[in-house]
C-alpha positions as CSV (number, residue, x, y, z in Angstrom):
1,X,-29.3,-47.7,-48.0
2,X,-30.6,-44.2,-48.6
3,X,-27.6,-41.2,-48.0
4,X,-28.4,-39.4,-44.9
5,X,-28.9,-35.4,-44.9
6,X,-28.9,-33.8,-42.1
7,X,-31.6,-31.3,-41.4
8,X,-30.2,-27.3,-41.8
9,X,-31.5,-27.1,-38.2
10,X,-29.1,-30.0,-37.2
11,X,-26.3,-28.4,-39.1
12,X,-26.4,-25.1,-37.7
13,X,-27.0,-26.4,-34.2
14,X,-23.4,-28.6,-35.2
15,X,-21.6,-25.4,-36.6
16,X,-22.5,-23.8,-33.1
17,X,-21.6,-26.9,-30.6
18,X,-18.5,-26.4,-32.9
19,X,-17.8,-22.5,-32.1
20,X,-18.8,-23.2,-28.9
21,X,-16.3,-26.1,-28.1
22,X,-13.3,-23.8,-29.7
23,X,-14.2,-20.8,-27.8
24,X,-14.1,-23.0,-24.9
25,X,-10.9,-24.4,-25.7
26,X,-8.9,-20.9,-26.7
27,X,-10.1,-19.7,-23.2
28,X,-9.1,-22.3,-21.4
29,X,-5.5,-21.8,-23.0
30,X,-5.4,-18.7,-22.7
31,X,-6.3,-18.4,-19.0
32,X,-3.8,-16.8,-17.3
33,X,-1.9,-19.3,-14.3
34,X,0.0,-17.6,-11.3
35,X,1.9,-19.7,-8.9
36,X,2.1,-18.3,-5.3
37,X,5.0,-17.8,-4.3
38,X,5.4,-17.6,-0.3
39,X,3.6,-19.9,2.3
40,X,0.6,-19.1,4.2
41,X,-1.2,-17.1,1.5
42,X,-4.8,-16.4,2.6
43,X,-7.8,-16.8,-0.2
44,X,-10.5,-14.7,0.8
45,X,-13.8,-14.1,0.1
46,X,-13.4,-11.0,-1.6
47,X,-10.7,-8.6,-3.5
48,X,-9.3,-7.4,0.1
49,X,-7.7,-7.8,3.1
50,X,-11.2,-7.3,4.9
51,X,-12.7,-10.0,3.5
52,X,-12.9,-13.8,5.1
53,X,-10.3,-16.0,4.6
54,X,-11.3,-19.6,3.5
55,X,-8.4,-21.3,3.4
56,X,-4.6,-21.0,3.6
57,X,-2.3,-21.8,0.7
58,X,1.7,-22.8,0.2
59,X,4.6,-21.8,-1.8
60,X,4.0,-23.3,-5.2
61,X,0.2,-24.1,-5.3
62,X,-1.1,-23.2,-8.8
63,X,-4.1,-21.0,-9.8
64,X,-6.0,-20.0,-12.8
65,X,-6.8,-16.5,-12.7
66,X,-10.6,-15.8,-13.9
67,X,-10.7,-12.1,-12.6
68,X,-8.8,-9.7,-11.7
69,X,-10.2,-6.6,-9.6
70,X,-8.2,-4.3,-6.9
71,X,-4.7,-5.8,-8.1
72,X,-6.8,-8.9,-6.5
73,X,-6.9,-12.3,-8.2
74,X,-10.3,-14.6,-8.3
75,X,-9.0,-17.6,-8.6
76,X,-10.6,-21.4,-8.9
77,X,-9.8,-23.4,-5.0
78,X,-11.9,-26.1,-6.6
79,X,-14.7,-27.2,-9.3
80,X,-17.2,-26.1,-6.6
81,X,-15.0,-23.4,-4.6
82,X,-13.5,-19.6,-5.9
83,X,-11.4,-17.4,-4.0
84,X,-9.6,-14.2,-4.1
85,X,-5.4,-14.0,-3.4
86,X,-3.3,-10.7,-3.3
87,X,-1.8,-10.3,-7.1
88,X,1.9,-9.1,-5.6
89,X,1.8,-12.7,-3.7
90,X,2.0,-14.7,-6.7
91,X,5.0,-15.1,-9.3
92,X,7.5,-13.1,-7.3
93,X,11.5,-13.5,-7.3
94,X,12.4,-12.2,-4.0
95,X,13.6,-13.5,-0.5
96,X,9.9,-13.4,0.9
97,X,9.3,-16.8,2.7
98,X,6.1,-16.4,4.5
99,X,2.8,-13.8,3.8
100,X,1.1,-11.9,6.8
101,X,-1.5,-9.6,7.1
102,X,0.9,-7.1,5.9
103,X,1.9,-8.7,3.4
104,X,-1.9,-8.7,1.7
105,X,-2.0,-4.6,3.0
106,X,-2.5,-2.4,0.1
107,X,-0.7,1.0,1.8
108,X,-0.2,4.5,0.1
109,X,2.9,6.4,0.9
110,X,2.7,10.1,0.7
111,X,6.2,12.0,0.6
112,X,4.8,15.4,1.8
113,X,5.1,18.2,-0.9
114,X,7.1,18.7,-4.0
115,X,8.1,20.0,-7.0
116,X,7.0,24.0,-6.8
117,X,6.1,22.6,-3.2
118,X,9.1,23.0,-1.0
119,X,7.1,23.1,2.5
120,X,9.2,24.1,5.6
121,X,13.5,25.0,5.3
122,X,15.9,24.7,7.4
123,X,18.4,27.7,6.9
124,X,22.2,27.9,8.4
125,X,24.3,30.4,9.4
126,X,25.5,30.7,5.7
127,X,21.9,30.9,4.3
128,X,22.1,27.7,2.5
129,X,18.7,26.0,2.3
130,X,17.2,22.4,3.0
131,X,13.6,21.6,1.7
132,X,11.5,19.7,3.9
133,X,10.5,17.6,0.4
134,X,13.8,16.2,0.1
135,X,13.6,15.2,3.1
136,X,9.9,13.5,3.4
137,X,11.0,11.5,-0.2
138,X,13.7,10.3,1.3
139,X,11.6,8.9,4.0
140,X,8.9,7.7,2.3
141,X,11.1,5.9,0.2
142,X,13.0,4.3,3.5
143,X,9.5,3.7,4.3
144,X,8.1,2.0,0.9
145,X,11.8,0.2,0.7
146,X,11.4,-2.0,4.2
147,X,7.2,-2.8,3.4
148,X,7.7,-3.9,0.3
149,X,10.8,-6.4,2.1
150,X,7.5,-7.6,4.0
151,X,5.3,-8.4,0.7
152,X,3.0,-5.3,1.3
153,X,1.7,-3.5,-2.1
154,X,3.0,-0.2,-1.6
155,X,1.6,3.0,-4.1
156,X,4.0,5.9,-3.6
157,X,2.2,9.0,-4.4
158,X,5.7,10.7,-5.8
159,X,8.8,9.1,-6.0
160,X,10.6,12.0,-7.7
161,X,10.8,15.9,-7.1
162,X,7.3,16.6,-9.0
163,X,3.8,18.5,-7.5
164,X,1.5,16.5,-7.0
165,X,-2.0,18.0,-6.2
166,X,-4.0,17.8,-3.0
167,X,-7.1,16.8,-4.3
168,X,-5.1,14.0,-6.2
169,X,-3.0,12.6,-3.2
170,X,-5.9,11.9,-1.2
171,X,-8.5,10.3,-3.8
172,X,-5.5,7.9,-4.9
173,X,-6.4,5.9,-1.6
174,X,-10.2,5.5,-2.8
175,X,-8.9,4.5,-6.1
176,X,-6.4,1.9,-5.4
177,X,-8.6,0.8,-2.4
178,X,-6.0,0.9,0.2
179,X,-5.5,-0.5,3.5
180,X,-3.7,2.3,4.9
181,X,-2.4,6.0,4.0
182,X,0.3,7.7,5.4
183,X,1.7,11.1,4.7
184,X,4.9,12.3,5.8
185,X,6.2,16.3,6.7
186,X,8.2,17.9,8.7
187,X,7.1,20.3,11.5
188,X,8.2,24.1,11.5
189,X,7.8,26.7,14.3
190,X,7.7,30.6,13.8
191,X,10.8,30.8,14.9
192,X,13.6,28.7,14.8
193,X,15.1,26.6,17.6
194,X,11.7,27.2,19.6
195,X,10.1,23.6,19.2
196,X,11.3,20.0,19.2
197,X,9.5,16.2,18.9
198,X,7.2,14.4,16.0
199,X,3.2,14.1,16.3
200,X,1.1,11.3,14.8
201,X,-2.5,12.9,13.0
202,X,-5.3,11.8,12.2
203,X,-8.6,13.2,11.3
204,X,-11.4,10.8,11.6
205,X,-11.8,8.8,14.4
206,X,-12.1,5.0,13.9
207,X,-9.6,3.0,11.7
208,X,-7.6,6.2,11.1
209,X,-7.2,6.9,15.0
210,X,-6.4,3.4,15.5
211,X,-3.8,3.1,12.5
212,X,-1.9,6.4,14.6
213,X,-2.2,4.9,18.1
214,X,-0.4,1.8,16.1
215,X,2.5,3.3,14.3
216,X,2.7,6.1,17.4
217,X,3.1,3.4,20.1
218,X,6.4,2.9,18.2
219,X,7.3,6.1,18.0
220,X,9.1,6.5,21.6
221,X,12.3,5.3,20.5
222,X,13.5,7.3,18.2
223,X,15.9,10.1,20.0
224,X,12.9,12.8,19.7
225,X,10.0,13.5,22.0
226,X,7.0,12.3,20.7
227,X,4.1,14.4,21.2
228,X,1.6,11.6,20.8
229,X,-1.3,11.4,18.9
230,X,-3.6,14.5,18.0
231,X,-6.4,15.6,16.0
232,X,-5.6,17.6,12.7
233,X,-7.0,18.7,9.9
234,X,-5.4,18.3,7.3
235,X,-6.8,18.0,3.6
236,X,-4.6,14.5,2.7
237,X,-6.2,13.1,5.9
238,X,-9.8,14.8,6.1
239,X,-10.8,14.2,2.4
240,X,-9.7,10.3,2.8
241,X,-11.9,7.8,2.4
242,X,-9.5,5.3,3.7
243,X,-7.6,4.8,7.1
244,X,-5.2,7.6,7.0
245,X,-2.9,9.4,8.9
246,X,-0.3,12.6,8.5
247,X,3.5,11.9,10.7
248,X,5.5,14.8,11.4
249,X,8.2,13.5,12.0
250,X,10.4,16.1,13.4
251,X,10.9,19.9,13.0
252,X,12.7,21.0,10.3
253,X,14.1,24.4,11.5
254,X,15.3,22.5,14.9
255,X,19.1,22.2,14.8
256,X,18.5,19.2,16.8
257,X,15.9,17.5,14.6
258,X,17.1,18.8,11.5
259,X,20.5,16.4,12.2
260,X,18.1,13.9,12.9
261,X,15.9,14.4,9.8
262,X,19.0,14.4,7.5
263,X,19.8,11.6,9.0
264,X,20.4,8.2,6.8
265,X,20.2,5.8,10.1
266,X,17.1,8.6,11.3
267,X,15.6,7.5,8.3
268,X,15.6,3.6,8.2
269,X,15.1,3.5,12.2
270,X,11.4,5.5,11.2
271,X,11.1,2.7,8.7
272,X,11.3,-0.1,11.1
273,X,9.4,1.4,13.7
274,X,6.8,2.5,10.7
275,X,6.5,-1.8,9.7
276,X,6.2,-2.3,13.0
277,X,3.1,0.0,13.9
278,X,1.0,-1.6,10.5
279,X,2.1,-4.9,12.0
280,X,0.0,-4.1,15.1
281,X,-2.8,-2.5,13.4
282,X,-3.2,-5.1,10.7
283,X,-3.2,-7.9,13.5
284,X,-5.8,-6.1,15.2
C-alpha cells in the first residue's frame, strides 16, 4: 500500500478549515450573553424606541449580544430572526418588575446653568444669595432619581456645580440619540415680587410641542400657576435635533416660589408629575 501525501493545495486548504473552525470557536466563547431582567421587554427592529417591535420577552430569557449600537443590543431571537433590546434592560439588580415605553426612553436631563453660570438669585433682606443652579441640579437630580426607578436611560448633562457649554448641552441629545430633552431654570422678573407661576417651552413644533403639552398637562397641581405652554427660543431647545423642551419651573426672586423652589417635597412632586407627562407622551 503506497503512503499517502496530501497535495500542498489540500494542506493549506486544511490549515485554513483549521483557523477557520478556531476563530469560530473563540467567537462563539467569547460572545457576550445578557439576560433580561424585567418582563415585557420589546425587541425591535432597530437600536430605538421608534423602531417596530417584533416580539415581547420575559424576565430571564437569555441573549447573545452580536452588536451593540445606541447603548442598544442586536441580539439573535432565533437561527433565522435578530432583534434589537434596550442595553439598561438586561443584567440589572434593582426592584424593576415590568419594562414600558419609558422604560426603553433614552431622556437627557439638563440642570440649567452652572459652575461660573449662576443664572437668576434670589436675595433676602440680609443680602444672602441663592443661585438658581443649585436649585435646577437639585431638580434634575429629583427628576433623573424617580426615571431611572421606571427603567428609563437617563444622561444628565451635569450632575455637579461645573459649566457646561451651550453648544455642548444641546448636541449631547444628537449624540446619545435621545428620546427626549429636558432643561430646567428658574424664571426671574426685573423686579422682584412682580411675577409668579412655571411655563413649559418648546421651540419646534412637532414632537417637541407635543412632549410640553405632555409633561404641562401635569403641571396644574403643583401649588403655582402654570402659565401653559409657549414658544421660546432658547439655544438648548432651538439647536436640538431631538424632542426637547426648557421648564421654568418657578421664579426665583418670588418669595412665594422661591419657598417652593427650595422646597425638598416641591422638588420630588415636579418629579412625579415630570414621569408622568413622558408616560403620556411615550404612549402616544
Amino acid at each position: 500500500m503506497k503512503n499517502y501525501r496530501p497535495t500542498k493545495r489540500q494542506l493549506i486548504l486544511t490549515i485554513a478549515f483549521i483557523i477557520v473552525a478556531i476563530g469560530l470557536v473563540f467567537t462563539l466563547t467569547r460572545q457576550k450573553t445578557v439576560v433580561v431582567s424585567v418582563e415585557n421587554v420589546n425587541v425591535r427592529s432597530g437600536p430605538g424606541l421608534k423602531y417596530q417591535s417584533l416580539e415581547k420577552v420575559n424576565k430571564k430569557t437569555r441573549f447573545n449580544v452580536l452588536e451593540e449600537k445606541n447603548n442598544w443590543y442586536k441580539v439573535r431571537i432565533n437561527d433565522h430572526k435578530f432583534g434589537w433590546v434596550a442595553s439598561w434592560l438586561v443584567n440589572r439588580a434593582d426592584n424593576l418588575k415590568k419594562a414600558s415605553n419609558l422604560s426603553e426612553a433614552t431622556i437627557v436631563i439638563d440642570a440649567g446653568h452652572g459652575g461660573s453660570d449662576s443664572g437668576a438669585e434670589y436675595k433676602n433682606s440680609t443680602k444672602e444669595k441663592y443661585m438658581e443652579k443649585t436649585y435646577t441640579l437639585q431638580m434634575a437630580k429629583a427628576v433623573a432619581t424617580q426615571l431611572r426607578a421606571q427603567g428609563a436611560h437617563v444622561i444628565m448633562i451635569r450632575d455637579t456645580d461645573k459649566y457646561v457649554s451651550l453648544k455642548k448641552i444641546a448636541a449631547t441629545s444628537d449624540k446619545v440619540s435621545a428620546d427626549a430633552f429636558i432643561s430646567f431654570h428658574f424664571d426671574s422678573s426685573p423686579k422682584r415680587n412682580t411675577a409668579s407661576g412655571l411655563t413649559t417651552y418648546y421651540y419646534y413644533s412637532g414632537a417637541s410641542k407635543q412632549l410640553a403639552k405632555a409633561l404641562n398637562s401635569q403641571f396644574d397641581g403643583l401649588s403655582l400657576t402654570n402659565r401653559g405652554v409657549q414658544l421660546g427660543d432658547f439655544y438648548v431647545i432651538r439647536y436640538n435635533s431631538r424632542p426637547a423642551v426648557l421648564c421654568e419651573m418657578g421664579y426665583i426672586n418670588e418669595t412665594k416660589d422661591f419657598k417652593k423652589i427650595k422646597s425638598k417635597a416641591y422638588q420630588v412632586k415636579v418629579a412625579t408629575k415630570v414621569v408622568k407627562g413622558l408616560k403620556i407622551y411615550f404612549n402616544n
